[in-house]
N, C-alpha and C positions, 0 to 999 in steps of 0.2 A: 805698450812701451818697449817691449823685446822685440817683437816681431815688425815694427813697421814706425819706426822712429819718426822718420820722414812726417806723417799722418798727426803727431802732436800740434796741436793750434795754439795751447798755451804754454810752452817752455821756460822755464826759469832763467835761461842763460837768456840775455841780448845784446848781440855784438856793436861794437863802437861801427859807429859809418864807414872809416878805414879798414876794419876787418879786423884788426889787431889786439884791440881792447876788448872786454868782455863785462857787464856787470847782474851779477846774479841778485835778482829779485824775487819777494813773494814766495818765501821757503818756508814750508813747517811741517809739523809731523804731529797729528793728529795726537792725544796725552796717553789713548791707550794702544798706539801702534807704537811709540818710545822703545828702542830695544827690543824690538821684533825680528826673525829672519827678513821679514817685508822691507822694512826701513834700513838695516844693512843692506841689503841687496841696492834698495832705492838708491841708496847715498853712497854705494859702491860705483852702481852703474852712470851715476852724475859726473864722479870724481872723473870715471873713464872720458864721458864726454866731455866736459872740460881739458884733459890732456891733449885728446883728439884734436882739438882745433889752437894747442898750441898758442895760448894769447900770448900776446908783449904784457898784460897788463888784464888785471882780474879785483874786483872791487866791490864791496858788496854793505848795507849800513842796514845795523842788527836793532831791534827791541827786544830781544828778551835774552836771558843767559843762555840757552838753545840753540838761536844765532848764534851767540858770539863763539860757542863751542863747533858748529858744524864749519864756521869761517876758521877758526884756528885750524882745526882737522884739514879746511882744502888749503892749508900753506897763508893763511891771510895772518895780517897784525892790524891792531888797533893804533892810526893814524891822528886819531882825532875826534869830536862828538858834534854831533850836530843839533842841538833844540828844536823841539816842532811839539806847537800845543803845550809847551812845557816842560815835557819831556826831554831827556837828555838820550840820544841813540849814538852808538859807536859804527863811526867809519871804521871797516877795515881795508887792506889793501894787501896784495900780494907781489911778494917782489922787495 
């Protein structure tokens, strides 16, 4: 993850077609890695990459309060909810 970013196959961030947009998926942290040096550092080094590529527009839709906490931490707000299965999930949005 340090040493050779590039090499990552599965990345959280997937940028919009125009390059601009960003929406981050498929985020969690394992229950007993919670507040770990690990997991800061993890959710340090995201934040960076995210900045790095400077979106117009960053977007991300949570299930659990975890999400909604790591999306408020990278600057997002909850826009809206979406249903699936029943289930009620919070869009957020940044910006």
């Amino acid at each position: 993850f340090q040493n050779s970013p590039e090499q990552l196959k599965n990345r959280m961030v997937v940028p919009h077609a125009d390059g601009t947009k960003l929406y981050l998926f498929n985020f969690s942290v394992a229950a007993h890695l919670k507040k770990t040096a690990l997991t800061k550092s993890l959710m340090t080094m995201l934040a960076a990459d995210l900045a790095k590529q400077k979106p117009q527009g960053l977007a991300c839709i949570t299930v659990s309060p975890d999400g909604v906490r790591i999306a408020q931490r990278l600057g997002m707000t909850c826009r809206g909810s979406l249903t699936i299965d029943n289930a009620s999930e919070g869009v957020f949005v940044a910006g």
